[in-house]
C-alpha positions as CSV (number, residue, x, y, z in Angstrom):
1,X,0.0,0.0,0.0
2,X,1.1,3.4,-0.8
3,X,0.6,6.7,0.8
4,X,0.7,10.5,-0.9
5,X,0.5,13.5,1.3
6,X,-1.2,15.9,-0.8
7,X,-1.0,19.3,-0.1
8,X,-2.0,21.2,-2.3
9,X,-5.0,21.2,-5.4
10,X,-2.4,20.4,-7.4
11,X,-1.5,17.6,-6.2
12,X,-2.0,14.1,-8.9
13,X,-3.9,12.7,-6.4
14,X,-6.2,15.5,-5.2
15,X,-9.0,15.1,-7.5
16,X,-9.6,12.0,-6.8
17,X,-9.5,12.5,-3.0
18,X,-11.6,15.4,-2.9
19,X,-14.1,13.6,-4.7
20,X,-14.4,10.8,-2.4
21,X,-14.5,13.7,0.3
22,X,-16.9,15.0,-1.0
23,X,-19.1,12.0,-1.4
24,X,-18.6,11.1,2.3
25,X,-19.8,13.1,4.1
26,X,-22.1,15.4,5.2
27,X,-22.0,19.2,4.3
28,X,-21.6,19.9,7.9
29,X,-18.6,18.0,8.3
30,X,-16.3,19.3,5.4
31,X,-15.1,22.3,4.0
32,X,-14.7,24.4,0.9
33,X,-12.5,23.2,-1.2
34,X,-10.9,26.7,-0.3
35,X,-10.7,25.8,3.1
36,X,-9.2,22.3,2.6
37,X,-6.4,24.3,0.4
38,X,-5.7,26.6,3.4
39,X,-5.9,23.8,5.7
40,X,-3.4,21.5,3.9
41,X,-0.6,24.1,4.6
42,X,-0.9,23.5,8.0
43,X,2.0,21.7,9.7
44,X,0.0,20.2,12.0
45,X,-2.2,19.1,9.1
46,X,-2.5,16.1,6.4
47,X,-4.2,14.9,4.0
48,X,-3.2,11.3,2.5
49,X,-4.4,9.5,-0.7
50,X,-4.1,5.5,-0.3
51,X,-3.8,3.4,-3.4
52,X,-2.5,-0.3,-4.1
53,X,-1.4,-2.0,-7.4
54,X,-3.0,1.4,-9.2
55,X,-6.3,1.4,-7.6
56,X,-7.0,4.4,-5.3
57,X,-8.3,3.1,-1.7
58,X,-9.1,5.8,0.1
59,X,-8.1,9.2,2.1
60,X,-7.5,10.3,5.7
61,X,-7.7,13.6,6.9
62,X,-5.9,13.9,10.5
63,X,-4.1,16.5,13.0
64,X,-1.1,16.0,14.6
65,X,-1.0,18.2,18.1
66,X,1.4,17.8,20.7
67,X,1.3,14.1,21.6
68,X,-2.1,13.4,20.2
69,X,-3.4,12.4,16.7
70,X,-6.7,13.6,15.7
71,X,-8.3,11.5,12.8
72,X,-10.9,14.1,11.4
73,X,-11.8,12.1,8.2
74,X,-11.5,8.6,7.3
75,X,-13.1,7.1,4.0
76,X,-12.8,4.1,1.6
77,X,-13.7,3.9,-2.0
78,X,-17.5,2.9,-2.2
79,X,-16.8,-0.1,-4.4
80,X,-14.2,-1.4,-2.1
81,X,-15.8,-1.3,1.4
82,X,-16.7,-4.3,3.0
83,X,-13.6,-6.1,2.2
């Protein structure tokens, strides 16, 4: 398994992730896609893409504070959950 830290829109993976983002959740538990550029800058901050053998998995959005990791979003490709 492979894992991307995208930080910025630019990144190859990004489309895919923010799609999946945004297919995930509910309104009130995302941001723009402005605010997810702004947040990716953040140190503290990252956003990963997960893929294997050239299929993407899935994404995870967490914050790493002090000694504690904060796992803010979590999500698998539809067509591969459940195994």
């Amino acid at each position: 398994m492979h894992f991307h830290i995208i930080d910025t829109a630019s990144h190859p993976f990004f489309d895919l992730a923010w799609e999946l983002y945004e297919n995930s959740f509910p309104t009130i538990e995302k941001r723009t896609k402005e605010e997810q550029e702004i947040t990716m800058q953040k140190t503290s901050y990252s956003f990963i893409a997960c893929h294997q053998d050239n299929i993407f998995l899935g994404i995870l959005g967490f914050w790493n504070i002090d000694d504690y990791i904060f796992i803010e979003h979590f999500a698998i490709d539809e067509t591969l959950r459940g195994q």
